[in-house]
C-alpha positions, 0 to 999 in steps of 0.5 A: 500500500503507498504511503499516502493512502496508509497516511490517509487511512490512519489519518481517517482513523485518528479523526473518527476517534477524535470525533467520538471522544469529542461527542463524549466530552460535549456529552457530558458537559451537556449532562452538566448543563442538564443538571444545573436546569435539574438543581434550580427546579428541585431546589424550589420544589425543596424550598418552597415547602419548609417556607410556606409551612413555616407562614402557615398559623399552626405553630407546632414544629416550625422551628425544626421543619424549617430547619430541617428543610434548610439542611435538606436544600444544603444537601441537595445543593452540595450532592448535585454540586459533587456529581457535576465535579465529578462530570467535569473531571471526566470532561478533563480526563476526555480533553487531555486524551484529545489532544494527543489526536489533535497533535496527530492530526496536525501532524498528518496536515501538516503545514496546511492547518498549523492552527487547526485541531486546537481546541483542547489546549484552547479551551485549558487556556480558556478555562484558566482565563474565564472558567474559573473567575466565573466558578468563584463568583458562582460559589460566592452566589451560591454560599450566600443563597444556601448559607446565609439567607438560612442562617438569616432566616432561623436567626433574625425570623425564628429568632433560634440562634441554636438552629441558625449556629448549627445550621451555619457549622453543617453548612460551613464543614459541607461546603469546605467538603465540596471546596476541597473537591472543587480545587482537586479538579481546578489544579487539572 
């Protein structure tokens, strides 16, 4: 076989397995983006009750119900936050196998696309850039809605200094969980 039908042929190849990989990659962040939708609906189905009943004139338990649906709002925010880290590392995990294709088809190319096949390395530069600037102030929105207005709320409404104190501590030791998280991913 001449050598450039074997150059076009592995070429083909390269680029099919590149174009999978990259439909995964987009797939899952896609999924992650999915997710985010799934997080605001569930986390207003999970606020709007304990809120409601704590307006409601039957006074039993107010305290604990609302407290308890902090706590569980809490949970669900730092379990869908987890899981889309984990996304988000495959999506690393899948950019830092397309790029040896990336050098490989550029290699095949040659001089005619010496800017071409450059997404992977674009997208690390982006995301150093924008990604993460905006990943902080997201987690400083995030920390106020699910951290402070709580503790607002049972301190300053339910007047329960206990609830609010351990509402903020669990609140605190869960996010610093997820933050811990979040920098393992952030140093890929």
């Amino acid at each position: 076989m001449p050598e450039t039908e074997t150059n076009t042929a592995s070429l083909e190849y390269v680029y099919k397995e590149y174009v999978r990989l990259s439909e995964r990659c987009a797939s899952y962040v896609q999924s992650s983006f999915d997710d985010i939708k799934l997080f605001g609906v569930g986390g207003l189905a999970f606020a709007w009750k304990p809120i409601v009943d704590h307006y409601q004139p039957d006074q039993t338990a107010q305290s604990l119900l609302l407290f308890y649906g902090f706590l569980t709002i809490l949970l669900v925010v730092i379990i869908f936050g987890i899981f889309n880290l984990l996304k988000q590392s495959l999506v690393i995990y899948y950019l830092k196998h397309l790029r040896a294709y990336e050098k490989e088809i550029r290699a095949d190319l040659g001089e005619i696309n010496k800017v071409a096949f450059e997404w992977t390395e674009s997208y690390s530069k982006w995301r150093k850039k924008v990604v993460i600037r905006i990943f902080v102030r997201l987690q400083i929105v995030v920390c106020l809605a699910v951290i402070g207005f709580p503790v607002f709320i049972l301190y300053r409404v339910q007047h329960d200094i206990r609830h609010a104190v351990i509402y903020g501590i669990v609140s605190v030791v869960l996010m610093g969980i997820y933050g811990s998280a979040a920098r393992v991913l952030l140093k890929e």
